[in-house]
C-alpha positions in Angstrom: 1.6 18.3 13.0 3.4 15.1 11.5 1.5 13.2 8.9 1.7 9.2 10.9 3.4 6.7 8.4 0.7 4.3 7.2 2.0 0.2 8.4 2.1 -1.6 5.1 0.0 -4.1 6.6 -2.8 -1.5 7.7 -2.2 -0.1 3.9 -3.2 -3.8 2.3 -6.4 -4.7 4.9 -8.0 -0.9 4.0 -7.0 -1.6 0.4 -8.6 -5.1 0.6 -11.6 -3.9 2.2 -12.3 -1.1 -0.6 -11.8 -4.0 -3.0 -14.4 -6.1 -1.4 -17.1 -3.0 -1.5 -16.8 -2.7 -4.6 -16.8 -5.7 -5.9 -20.2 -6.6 -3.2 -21.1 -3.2 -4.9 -21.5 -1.9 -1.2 -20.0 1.4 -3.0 -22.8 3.6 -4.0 -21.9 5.7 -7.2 -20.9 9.0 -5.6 -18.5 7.6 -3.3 -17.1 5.5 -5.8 -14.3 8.0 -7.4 -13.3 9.0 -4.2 -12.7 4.9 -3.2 -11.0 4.6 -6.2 -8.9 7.1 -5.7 -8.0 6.2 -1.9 -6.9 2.9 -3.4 -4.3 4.2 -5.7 -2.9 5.9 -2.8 -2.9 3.4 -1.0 -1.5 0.9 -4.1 1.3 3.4 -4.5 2.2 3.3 -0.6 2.1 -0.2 -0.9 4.7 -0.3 -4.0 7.5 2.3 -2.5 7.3 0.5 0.6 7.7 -2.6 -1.1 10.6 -1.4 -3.6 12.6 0.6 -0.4 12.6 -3.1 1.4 13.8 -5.0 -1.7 16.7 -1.9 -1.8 17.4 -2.5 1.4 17.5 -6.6 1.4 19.9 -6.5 -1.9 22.0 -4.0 0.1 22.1 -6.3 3.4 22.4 -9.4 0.6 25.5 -7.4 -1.2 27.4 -6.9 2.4 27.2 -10.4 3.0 28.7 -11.4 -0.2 32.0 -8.7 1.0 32.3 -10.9 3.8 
């Protein structure tokens, strides 16, 4: 079975939502590693998908400029 592409959107609200357990300390110790590490997973989504639409803009931007 196909792993389904995470939305970068849908990456950022579960990101922000991790964030703001933690910081209300809704997190209790032992399921704190395991939030931590869902969140650079998800920070790391978040940044190729980020980096692979700035490629692709400077690409769209570069055949303009052959016009």
């Amino acid at each position: 079975m196909a792993k389904k592409e995470i939305k970068y959107s849908d990456a950022l609200e579960e990101l922000s939502e991790i964030v703001d357990k933690i910081d209300n300390e809704e997190v209790d110790v032992d399921e704190l590693s395991q939030n931590v590490k869902k969140a650079l997973t998800l920070i790391k989504l978040c940044k190729t998908k980020l980096q692979k639409t700035e490629e692709e803009v400077q690409q769209v931007l570069k055949e303009l400029d052959e016009i």
